[in-house]
C-alpha positions as CSV (number, residue, x, y, z in Angstrom):
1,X,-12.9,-11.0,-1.5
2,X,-9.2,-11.6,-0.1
3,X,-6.2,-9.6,0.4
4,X,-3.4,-10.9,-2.3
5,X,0.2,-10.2,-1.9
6,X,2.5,-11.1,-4.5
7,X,5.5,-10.6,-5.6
8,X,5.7,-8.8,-8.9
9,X,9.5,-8.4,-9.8
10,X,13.1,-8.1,-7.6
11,X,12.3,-5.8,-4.9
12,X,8.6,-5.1,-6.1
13,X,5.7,-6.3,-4.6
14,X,1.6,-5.6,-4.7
15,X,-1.0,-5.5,-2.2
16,X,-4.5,-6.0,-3.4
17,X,-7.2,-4.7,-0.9
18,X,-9.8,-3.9,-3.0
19,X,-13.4,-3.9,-1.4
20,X,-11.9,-3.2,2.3
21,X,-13.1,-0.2,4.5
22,X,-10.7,1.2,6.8
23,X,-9.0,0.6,8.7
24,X,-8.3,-2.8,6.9
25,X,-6.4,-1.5,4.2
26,X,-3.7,0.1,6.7
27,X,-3.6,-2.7,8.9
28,X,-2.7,-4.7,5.6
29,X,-0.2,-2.3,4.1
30,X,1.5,-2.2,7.4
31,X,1.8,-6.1,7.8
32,X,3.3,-6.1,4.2
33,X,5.7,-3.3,5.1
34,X,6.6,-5.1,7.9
35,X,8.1,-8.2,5.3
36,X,9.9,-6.1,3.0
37,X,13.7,-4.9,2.7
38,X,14.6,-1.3,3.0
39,X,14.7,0.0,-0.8
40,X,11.9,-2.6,-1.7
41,X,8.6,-0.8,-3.3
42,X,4.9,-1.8,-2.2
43,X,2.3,-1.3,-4.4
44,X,-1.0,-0.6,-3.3
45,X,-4.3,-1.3,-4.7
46,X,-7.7,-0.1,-3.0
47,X,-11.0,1.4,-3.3
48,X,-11.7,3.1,-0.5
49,X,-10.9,6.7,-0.5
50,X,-10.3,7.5,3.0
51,X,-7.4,5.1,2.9
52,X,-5.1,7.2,1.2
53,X,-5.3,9.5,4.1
54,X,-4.4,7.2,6.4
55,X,-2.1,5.1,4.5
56,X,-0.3,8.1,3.8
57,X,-0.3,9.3,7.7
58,X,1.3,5.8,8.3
59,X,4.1,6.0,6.0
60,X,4.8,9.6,7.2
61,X,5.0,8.5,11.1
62,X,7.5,5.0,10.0
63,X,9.5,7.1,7.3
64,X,8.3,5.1,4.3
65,X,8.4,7.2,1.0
66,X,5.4,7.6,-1.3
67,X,6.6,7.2,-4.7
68,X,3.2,7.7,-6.6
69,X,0.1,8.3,-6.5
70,X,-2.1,7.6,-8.9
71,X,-6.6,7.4,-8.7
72,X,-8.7,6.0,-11.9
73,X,-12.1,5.3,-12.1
74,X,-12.0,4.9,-8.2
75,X,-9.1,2.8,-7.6
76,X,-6.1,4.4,-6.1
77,X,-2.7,3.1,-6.5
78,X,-0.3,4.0,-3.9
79,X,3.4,3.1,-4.3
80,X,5.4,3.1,-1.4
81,X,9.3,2.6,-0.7
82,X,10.7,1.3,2.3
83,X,12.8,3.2,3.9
């Protein structure tokens, strides 16, 4: 199990984090914020449900914009725009 970060297209990346509990899913996300440019989009992959609270809490206090969300099959997909 490992966190993958990649780049997907110009401006568009994707954070893996599938199989982490919290808070290790925020702590991730936050870190891959953290490289980005404002306008860039970060999508996240996870499997832990209570993430998307607090992912979502974290964007709200730094001003990042959720884009979509999106839950199948018990994977949530968060995308995420830096603002």
């Amino acid at each position: 199990m490992a966190v993958k970060f990649e780049k997907k297209a110009e401006g568009h990346y994707m954070l893996d984090v599938l199989g982490y509990v919290c808070p290790h899913p925020q702590i991730y996300t936050k870190k891959a914020m953290e490289k980005l440019s404002p306008g860039d989009v970060l999508e996240v992959v996870f499997d832990n449900p209570s993430s998307s609270e607090t992912i979502g809490a974290m964007c709200e206090r730094e001003g990042h914009k959720i884009l979509e969300r999106h839950m199948e099959g018990g994977k949530f997909t968060l995308k995420i725009q830096k603002q």
